[in-house]
C-alpha positions as CSV (number, residue, x, y, z in Angstrom):
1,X,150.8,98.1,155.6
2,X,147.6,99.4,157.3
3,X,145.2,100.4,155.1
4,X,142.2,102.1,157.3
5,X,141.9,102.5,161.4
6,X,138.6,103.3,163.7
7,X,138.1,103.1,167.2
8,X,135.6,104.3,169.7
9,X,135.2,105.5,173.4
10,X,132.7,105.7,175.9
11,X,130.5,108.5,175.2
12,X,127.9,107.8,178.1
13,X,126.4,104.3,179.7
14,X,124.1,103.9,176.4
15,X,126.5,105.4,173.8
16,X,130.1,104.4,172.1
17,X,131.3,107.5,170.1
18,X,133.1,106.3,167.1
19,X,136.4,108.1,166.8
20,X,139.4,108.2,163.7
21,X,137.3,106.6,161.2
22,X,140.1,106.8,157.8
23,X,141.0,104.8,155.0
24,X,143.8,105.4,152.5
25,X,142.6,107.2,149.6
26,X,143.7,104.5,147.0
27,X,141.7,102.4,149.0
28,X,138.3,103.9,149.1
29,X,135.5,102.2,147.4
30,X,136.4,98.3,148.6
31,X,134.5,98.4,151.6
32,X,137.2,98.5,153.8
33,X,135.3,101.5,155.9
34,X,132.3,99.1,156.0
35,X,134.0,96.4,157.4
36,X,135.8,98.8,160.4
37,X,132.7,100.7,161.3
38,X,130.5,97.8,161.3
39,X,133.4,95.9,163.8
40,X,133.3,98.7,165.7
41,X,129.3,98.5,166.0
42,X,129.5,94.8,167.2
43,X,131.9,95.5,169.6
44,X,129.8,98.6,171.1
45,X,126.8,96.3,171.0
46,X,128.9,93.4,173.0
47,X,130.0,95.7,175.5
48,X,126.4,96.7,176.0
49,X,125.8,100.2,174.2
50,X,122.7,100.8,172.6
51,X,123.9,103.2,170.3
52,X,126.5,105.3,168.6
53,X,127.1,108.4,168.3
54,X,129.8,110.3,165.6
55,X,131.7,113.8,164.5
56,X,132.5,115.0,161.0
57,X,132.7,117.8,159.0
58,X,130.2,119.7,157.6
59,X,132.3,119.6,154.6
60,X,133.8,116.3,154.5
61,X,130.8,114.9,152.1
62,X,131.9,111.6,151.2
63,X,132.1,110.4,155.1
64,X,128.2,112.0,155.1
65,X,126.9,110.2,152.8
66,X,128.9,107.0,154.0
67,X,127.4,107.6,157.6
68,X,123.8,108.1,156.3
69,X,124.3,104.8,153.9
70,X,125.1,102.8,157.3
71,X,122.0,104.1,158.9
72,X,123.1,107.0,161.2
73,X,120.9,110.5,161.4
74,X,122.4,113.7,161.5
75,X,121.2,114.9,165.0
76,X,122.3,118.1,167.6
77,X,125.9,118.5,168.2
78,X,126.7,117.5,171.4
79,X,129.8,118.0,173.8
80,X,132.8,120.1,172.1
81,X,131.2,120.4,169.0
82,X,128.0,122.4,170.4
83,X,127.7,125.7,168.2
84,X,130.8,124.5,166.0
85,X,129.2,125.1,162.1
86,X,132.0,123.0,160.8
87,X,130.6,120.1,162.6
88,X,127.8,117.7,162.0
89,X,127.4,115.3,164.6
90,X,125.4,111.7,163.8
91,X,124.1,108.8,165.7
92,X,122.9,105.2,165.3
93,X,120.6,102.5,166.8
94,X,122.7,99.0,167.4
């Protein structure tokens, strides 16, 4: 039974944007989300990227502080989510 999912996609030649980060709620708090996002980094980083770059929302506070634990920055929305308030968009140095 899956218990979490991530991927990314090409968000320019430097960037990977990290898409359908999720982990079952009765599994929250084991590190499972580490262990996705951080496969997902290494596999940007082998495929060149320099950085990544993220959505959430502005009121999905447990992914903020999760994001901002692994070392991303909130920075300016970008793409689609330019003037959206409900979004805060992130990014990261691999």
């Amino acid at each position: 039974i899956p218990i979490g999912c991530g991927c990314f996609k090409p968000f320019d030649e430097h960037a990977a944007e990290i898409k359908r980060m999720f982990v079952r709620p009765d599994k929250r708090g084991t590190g499972v989300a580490i262990s996705i996002l951080q496969e997902l980094e290494r596999w940007a980083k082998e495929l060149s990227y320099t950085y990544t770059v993220l959505e959430t929302g502005t009121k999905n506070y447990e992914a903020l502080r999760f994001y901002q634990r692994e070392g991303y920055t909130i920075t300016e929305n970008y793409g689609q989510y330019i003037g959206m308030e409900t979004s805060i968009c992130m990014k990261k140095k691999l």
